[in-house]
C-alpha positions, 0 to 999 in steps of 0.5 A, a space after each residue: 142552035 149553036 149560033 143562037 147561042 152564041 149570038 145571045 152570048 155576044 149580045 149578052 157582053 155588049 149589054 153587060 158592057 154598056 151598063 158598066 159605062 153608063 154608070 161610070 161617072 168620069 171625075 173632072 175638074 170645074 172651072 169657075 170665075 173668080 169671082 165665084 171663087 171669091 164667094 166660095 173662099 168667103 162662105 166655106 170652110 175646109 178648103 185649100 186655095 193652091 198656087 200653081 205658079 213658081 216659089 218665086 212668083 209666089 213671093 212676089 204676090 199672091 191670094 192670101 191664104 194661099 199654098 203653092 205647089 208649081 204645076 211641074 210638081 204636082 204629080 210627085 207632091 201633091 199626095 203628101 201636101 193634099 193628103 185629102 182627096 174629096 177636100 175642095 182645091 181651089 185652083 189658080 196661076 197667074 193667067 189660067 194655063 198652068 192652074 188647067 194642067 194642074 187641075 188636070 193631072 190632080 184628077 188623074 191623081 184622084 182628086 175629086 172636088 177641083 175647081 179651076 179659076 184662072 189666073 190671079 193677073 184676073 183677081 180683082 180682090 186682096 193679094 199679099 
């Protein structure tokens, strides 16, 4: 009787726990190209374009409108720049490397609306 009752109990954990992780939505970022970017910028509202290259390279070109926060930065800047954390990121570097490691530790920080497209060396539209 005894291991009856403990075999359902067990049974009862593992259950108990797989539902948790069945309806535990893991948050991560999407990628997309530039040009679905480009609409997005075109059509939407509220959204932030961020850089994540260096000042300097910022100075030398970049997406208008855009906001650079350097990749190495992200973890302690990002919370005071990016106070909203449902608000749509639109993500990019200069080749893609950078701007995924930036869109990786912004989901780690709690950001839930990431869209990673690359690098500006495949942004075929206007630059400043």
């Amino acid at each position: 009787m005894k291991k009856l009752i403990l075999i359902l109990l067990v049974i009862m954990l593992l259950t108990a726990c797989g539902q948790d992780k069945e309806n535990t939505q893991e948050v991560v970022y999407v990628n997309i190209t530039a040009q679905e970017a480009k609409k997005i910028m075109d059509t939407e509202q509220n959204y932030i374009i961020l850089d994540t290259r260096t000042q300097a390279e910022y100075d030398e070109k970049h997406i208008p409108g855009a906001i650079v926060i350097s990749h190495e930065e992200i973890k302690e800047k990002a919370e005071s720049v990016l106070p909203d954390k449902d608000q749509l990121i639109l993500v990019y570097c200069r080749s893609g490397r950078r701007s995924k490691l930036a869109a990786e530790d912004l989901v780690e920080l709690g950001y839930t609306n990431i869209k990673e497209f690359g690098g500006i060396i495949d942004w075929p539209y206007e630059t400043e």
